[in-house]
C-alpha positions in Angstrom: -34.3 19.4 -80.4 -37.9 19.5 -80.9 -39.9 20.5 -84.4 -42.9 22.4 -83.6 -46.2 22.9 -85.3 -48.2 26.3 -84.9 -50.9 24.4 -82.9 -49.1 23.0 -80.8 -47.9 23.9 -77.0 -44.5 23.9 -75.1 -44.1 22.4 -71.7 -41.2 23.4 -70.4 -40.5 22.1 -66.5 -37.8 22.9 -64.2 -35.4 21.2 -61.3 -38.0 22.5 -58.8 -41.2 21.0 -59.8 -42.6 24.0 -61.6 -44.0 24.0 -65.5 -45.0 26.3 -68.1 -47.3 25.8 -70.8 -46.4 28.0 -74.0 -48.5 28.3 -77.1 -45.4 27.6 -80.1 -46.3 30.3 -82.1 -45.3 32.6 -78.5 -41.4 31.3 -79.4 -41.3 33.2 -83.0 -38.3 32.2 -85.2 -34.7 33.5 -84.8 -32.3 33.1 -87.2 -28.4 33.3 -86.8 -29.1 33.5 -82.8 -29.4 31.1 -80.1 -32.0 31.0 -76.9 -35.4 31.5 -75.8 -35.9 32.6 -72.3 -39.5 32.0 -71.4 -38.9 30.3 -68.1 -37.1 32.6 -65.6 -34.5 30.9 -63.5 -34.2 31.7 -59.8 -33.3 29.4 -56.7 -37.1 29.0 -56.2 -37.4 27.5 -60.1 -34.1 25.8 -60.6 -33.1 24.7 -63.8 -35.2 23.7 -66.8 -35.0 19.9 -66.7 -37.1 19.0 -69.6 -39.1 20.6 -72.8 -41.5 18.7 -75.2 -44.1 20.1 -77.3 -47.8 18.5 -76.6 -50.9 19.3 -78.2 -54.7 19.8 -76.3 -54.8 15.7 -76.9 -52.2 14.7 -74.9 -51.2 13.4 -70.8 -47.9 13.9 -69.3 -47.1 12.5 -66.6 -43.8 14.0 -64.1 -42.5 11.8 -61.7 -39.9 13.1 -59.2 -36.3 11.6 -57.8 -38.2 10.6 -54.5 -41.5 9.4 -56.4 -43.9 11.9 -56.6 -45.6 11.4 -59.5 -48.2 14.4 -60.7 -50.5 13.2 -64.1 -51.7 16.4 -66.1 -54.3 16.0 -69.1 
């Protein structure tokens, strides 16, 4: 589970290499219900494998199963 600030982003990235980059205050807040579905899964997306929120000050850095590694400021 991740706590999120109203400046902050969410970077979500799936099984296939792709990533979305979400202002927080997009999610809104449900109460009582469970799920967001910002990232649409299809066989060319695969799962979401990982979701963290980063701010404009941050690097993340991906690294695949076969070592590709991609650096994003």
């Amino acid at each position: 589970m991740e706590v999120v600030a109203p400046h902050t982003q969410i970077l979500t990235v799936t099984q296939n290499g792709y990533g979305k980059r979400s202002q927080a205050a997009e999610y809104g807040l449900r109460t009582g219900r469970v799920g967001h579905f910002y990232v649409k899964r299809t066989p060319k997306t695969g799962d979401v494998v990982g979701v963290i929120t980063v701010t404009d000050d941050d690097e993340v850095m991906v690294i695949s199963n076969k070592g590709k590694i991609i650096r994003l400021k």
